[in-house]
C-alpha positions in Angstrom: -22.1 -2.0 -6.6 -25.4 -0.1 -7.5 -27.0 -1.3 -4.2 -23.9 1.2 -2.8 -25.2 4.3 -0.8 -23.6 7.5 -1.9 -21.1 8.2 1.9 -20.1 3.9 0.9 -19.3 5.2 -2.7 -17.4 8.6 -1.6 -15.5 6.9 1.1 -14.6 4.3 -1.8 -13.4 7.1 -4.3 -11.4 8.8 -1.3 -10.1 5.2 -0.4 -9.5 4.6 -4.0 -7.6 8.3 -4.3 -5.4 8.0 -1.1 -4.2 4.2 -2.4 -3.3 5.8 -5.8 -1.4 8.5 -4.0 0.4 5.5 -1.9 1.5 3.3 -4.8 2.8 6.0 -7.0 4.6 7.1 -4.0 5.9 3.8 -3.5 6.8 2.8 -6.9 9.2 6.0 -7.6 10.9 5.3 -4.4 11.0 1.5 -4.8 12.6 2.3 -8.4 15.3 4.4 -7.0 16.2 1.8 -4.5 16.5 -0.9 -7.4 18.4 1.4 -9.7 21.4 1.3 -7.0 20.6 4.7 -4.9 21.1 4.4 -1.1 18.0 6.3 0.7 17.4 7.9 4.0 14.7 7.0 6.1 13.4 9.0 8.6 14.1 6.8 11.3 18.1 6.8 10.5 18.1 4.1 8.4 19.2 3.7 4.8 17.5 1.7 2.1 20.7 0.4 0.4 19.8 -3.2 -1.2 23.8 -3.7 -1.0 23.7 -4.1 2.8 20.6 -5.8 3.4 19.1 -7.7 0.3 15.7 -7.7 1.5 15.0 -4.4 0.5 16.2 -5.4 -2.6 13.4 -8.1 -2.7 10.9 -5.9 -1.3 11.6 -3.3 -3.7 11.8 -5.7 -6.3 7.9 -7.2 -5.2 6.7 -3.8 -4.8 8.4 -2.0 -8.5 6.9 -5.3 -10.3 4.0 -6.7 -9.0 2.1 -5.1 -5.9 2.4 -1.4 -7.4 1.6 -1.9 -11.4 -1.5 -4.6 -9.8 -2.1 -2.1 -7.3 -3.2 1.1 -10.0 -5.2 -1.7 -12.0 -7.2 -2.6 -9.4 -7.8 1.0 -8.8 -9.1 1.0 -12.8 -10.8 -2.1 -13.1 -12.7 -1.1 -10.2 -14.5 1.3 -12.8 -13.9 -1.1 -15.5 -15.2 -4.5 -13.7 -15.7 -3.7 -10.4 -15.8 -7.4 -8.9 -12.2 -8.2 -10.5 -10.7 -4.9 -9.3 -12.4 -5.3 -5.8 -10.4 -8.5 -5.4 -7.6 -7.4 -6.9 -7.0 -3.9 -4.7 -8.0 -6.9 -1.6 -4.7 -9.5 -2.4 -2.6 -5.5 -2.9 -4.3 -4.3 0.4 -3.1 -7.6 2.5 0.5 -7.2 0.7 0.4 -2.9 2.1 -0.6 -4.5 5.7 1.8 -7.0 6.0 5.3 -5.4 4.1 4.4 -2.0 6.1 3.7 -3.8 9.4 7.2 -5.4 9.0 8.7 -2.4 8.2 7.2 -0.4 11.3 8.0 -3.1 13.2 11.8 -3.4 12.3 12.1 0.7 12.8 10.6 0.3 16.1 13.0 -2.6 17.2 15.9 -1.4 15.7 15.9 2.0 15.4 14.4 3.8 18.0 12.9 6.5 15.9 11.1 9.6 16.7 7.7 10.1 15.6 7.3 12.5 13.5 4.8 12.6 10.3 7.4 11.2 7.6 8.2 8.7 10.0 4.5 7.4 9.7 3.9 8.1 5.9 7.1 6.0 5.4 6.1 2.9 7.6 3.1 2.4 9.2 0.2 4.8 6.6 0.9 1.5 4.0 -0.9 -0.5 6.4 -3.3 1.6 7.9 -4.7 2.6 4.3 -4.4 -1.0 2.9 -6.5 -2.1 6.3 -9.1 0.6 6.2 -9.5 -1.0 2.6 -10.0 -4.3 3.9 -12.4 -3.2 6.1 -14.3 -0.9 4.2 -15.0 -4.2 2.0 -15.5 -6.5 4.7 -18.4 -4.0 5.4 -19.5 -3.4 1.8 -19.0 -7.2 0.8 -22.5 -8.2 -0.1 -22.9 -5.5 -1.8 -19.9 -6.1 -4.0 -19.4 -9.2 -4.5 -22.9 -11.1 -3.9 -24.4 -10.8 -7.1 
């Protein structure tokens, strides 16, 4: 990552900031959902595992694996950058594809108004973990090509 210009290694730390932000976001909400408590969306509906058991998985995925992987990618990236880089990658792909779902199902479903916690609850997860994915797919020699 030394071959990185200074904007590629700012956008990286603000990447790297925002994501943190996201997962610790997600994780205390994914815990409340698994600990039994029914939650609101913005859209109308409720989070309640009881009624629909796949927020119980996703919750479940999210509270266990994609959020506790997701802040050590964001370390090793400091620690050994390569390992974190792909890392934070297999965490970004699981943000794109769970939010996309998720947006997808509120906009089916639903019918919601837009408003701005409408989008940080569904579709910001996917728009950060892509602008990850693409920020490496520019940056990827000088990442991972030793």
């Amino acid at each position: 990552m030394e071959g990185l210009q200074i904007l590629s290694k700012l956008s990286l730390y603000g990447l790297l900031t925002v994501m943190g932000l996201f997962i610790l976001l997600v994780w205390g909400w994914q815990i409340l959902i698994l600990r039994g408590r029914s939650l609101k969306n913005p859209d109308g509906s409720t989070d309640d595992w009881r009624q629909q058991k796949t927020h119980y998985g996703l919750a479940f995925a999210d509270v266990f694996f994609a959020c506790p992987l997701g802040m050590a990618g964001i370390a090793l990236v400091f620690i050994c950058p390569r390992l974190g880089h792909y890392l934070l990658s297999l965490i970004s792909f699981w943000f794109v594809w769970a939010n996309i779902a998720t947006t997808a199902t509120s906009l089916r479903f639903e019918k919601p108004k837009i408003t701005l916690g409408w989008v940080i609850t569904f579709p910001f997860g996917s728009v950060v973990g892509f602008a990850y994915l693409l920020w490496i797919g520019i940056h990827f020699r000088a990442v991972f090509v030793p």
